[in-house]
VEXTOR-697628 format. One line per field, with one value per residue (C-alpha): residue in one letter; x, y, z. Coordinates in steps of 0.5 Angstrom, whole numbers, plus 500, padded with zeros to 3 digits. Each point is the difference from the previous one (the first is absolute). Layout:
# residues N
residu = (a;...)
u = (X;...)
v = (Y;...)
w = (Z;...)
This chain:
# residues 262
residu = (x;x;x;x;x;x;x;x;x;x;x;x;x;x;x;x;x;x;x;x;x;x;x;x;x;x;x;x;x;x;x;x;x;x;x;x;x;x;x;x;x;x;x;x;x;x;x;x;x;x;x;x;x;x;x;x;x;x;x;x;x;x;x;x;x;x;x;x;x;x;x;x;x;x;x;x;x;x;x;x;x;x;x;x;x;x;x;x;x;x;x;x;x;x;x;x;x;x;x;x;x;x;x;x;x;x;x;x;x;x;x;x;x;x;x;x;x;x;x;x;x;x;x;x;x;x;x;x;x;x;x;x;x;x;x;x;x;x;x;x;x;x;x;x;x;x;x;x;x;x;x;x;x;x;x;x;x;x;x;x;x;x;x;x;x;x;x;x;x;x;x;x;x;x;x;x;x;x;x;x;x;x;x;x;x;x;x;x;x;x;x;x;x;x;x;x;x;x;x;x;x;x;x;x;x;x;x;x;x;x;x;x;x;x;x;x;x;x;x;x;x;x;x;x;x;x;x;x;x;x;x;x;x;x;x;x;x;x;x;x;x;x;x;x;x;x;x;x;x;x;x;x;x;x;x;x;x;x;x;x;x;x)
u = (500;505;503;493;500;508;505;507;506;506;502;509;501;493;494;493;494;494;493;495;494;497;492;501;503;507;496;506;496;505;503;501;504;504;501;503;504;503;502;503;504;502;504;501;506;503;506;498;494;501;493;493;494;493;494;493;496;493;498;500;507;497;493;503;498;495;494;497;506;497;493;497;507;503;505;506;498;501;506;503;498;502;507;501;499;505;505;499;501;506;504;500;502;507;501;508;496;497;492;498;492;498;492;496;492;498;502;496;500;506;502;501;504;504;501;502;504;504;507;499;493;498;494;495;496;494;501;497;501;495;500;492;499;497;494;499;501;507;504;508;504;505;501;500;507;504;495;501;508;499;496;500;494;495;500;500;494;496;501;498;494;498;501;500;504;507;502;507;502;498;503;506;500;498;507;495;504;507;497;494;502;496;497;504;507;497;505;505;501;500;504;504;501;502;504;504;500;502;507;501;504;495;504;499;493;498;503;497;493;500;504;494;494;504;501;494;497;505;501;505;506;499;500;507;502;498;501;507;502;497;504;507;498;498;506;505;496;503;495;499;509;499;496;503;507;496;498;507;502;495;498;494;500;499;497;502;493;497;504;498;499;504)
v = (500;504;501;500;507;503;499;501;500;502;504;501;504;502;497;501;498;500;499;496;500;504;498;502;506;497;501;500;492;498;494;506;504;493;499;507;500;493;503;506;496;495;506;503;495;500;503;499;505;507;503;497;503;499;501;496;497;504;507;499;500;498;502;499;495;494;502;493;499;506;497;498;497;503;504;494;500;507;500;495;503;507;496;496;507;503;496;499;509;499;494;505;505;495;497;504;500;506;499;502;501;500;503;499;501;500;500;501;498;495;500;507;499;495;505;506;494;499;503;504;499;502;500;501;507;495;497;504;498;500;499;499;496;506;498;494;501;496;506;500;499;495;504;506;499;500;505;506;498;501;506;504;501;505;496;492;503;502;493;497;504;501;494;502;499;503;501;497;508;502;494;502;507;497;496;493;497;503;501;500;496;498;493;497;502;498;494;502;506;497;494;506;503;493;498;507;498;494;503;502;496;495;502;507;500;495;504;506;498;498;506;504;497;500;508;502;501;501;507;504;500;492;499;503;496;493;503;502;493;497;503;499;493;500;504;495;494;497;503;507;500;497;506;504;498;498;508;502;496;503;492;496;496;493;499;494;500;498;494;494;496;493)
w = (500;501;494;496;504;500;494;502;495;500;494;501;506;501;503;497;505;497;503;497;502;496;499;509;498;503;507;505;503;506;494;496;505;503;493;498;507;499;494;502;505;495;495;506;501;494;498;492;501;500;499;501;495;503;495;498;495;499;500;509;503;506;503;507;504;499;504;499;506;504;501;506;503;508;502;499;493;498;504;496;493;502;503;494;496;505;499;492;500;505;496;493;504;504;494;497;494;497;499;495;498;493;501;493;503;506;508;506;507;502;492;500;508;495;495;506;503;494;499;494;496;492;497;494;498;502;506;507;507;506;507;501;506;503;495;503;507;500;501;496;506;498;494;502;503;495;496;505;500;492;499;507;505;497;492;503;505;494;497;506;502;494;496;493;494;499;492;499;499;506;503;497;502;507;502;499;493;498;492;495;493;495;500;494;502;508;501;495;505;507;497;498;506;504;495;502;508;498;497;507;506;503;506;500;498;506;504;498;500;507;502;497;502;508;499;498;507;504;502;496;506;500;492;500;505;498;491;503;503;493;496;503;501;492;498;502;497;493;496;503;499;493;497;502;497;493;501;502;494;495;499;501;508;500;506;505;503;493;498;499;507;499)
């Protein structure tokens, strides 16, 4: 069952996870997101894969969570399903490689938490995002965790109070996806943008992505205490020496972290 509803592949240094689930509008069901996390965890050990792609069949990328699981059940059944979702949106976000959400439709509820939850996101003119749980008396609460961190207060809470549908215009100009590109150039520009990562030291990504997400909310003061101690540690590591000689020497690094493991 869990492939008929996520593709994983593996396209040279780069991961492409597709949801698959399109006739239930690749509803973030708990097989789903154990499938997704599993996934996540599996690429994230492996030294051969420097980027992960996530996109969807069908004109939803995800419509959030499956509310056949969310009827009629008690409080250590929501507390499952909102800890499976959890530990889903921490595991894109712990992994060294960068997360990349290629968006070409539709993303509500937790689908547009994943998109926010992503490292950096694309998507098409006609895709829109949403956060209405408000609607149906489930307020977004998971997702607006990672929502208020992307957009800011004031314009997550207008999401979330509100319900209504962003353009991916608005969800560009907002901070919630990094760019607009058109639907026929989608993947060729997300494939675009993490095959550049992937041209980077593996080392140094990885160590780059945890420091980022450490930061983020610590206070300014504490943020240059620990990025300070990052960066010494990361300078006298072999990739950060190595380019900066290849530099130097006007010539391209070859870094030791992306060698082959024996």
């Amino acid at each position: 069952m869990a492939e008929a509803i996520l593709s994983a592949e593996i396209e040279g240094p780069l991961a492409v996870l597709t949801l698959a689930h399109p006739e239930r509008r690749n509803a973030l069901s708990t097989e789903m997101m154990r499938s997704v996390t599993a996934a996540l965890r599996g690429v994230g050990t492996s030294p051969d894969v420097r980027a992960v792609i996530v996109r969807a069949q069908g004109a939803v990328f995800s419509s959030g969570h499956d509310l056949r699981e969310m009827t009629g059940k008690d409080l250590e059944h929501y507390r499952g399903v909102f800890e499976v979702c959890t530990e889903m949106m921490e595991t894109i976000q712990s992994i060294p490689q960068p997360v990349i959400a290629e968006i070409d439709g539709i993303a509500t509820a937790a689908g547009c938490q994943m998109v926010a939850t992503c490292d950096l996101a694309l998507a098409s003119p006609h895709s829109r995002f949403a956060t209405p749980g408000v609607k149906i008396g489930l307020f977004c609460s998971t997702p607006m965790v990672p929502l208020t961190r992307c957009i800011g207060r004031k314009r997550a809470l207008e999401m979330l109070l509100t319900g209504r549908m962003i353009s991916a215009d608005q969800a560009a100009e907002w901070g919630l996806i990094n760019r607009v590109v058109a639907a026929a150039r989608l993947h060729e520009e997300t494939r675009g943008l993490a095959l550049s990562i992937a041209e980077a030291s593996r080392v140094t990504v990885g160590i780059g992505k945890q420091a980022f997400y450490h930061q983020i909310d610590l206070g300014q003061s504490e943020a240059y205490d620990y990025a300070k101690e990052v960066m010494s540690l990361n300078a006298q590591g072999a990739d950060a020496q190595e380019g900066m000689c290849a530099f130097l020497e006007k010539r391209r690094p070859e870094w030791p972290g992306n060698r082959p493991q024996v």
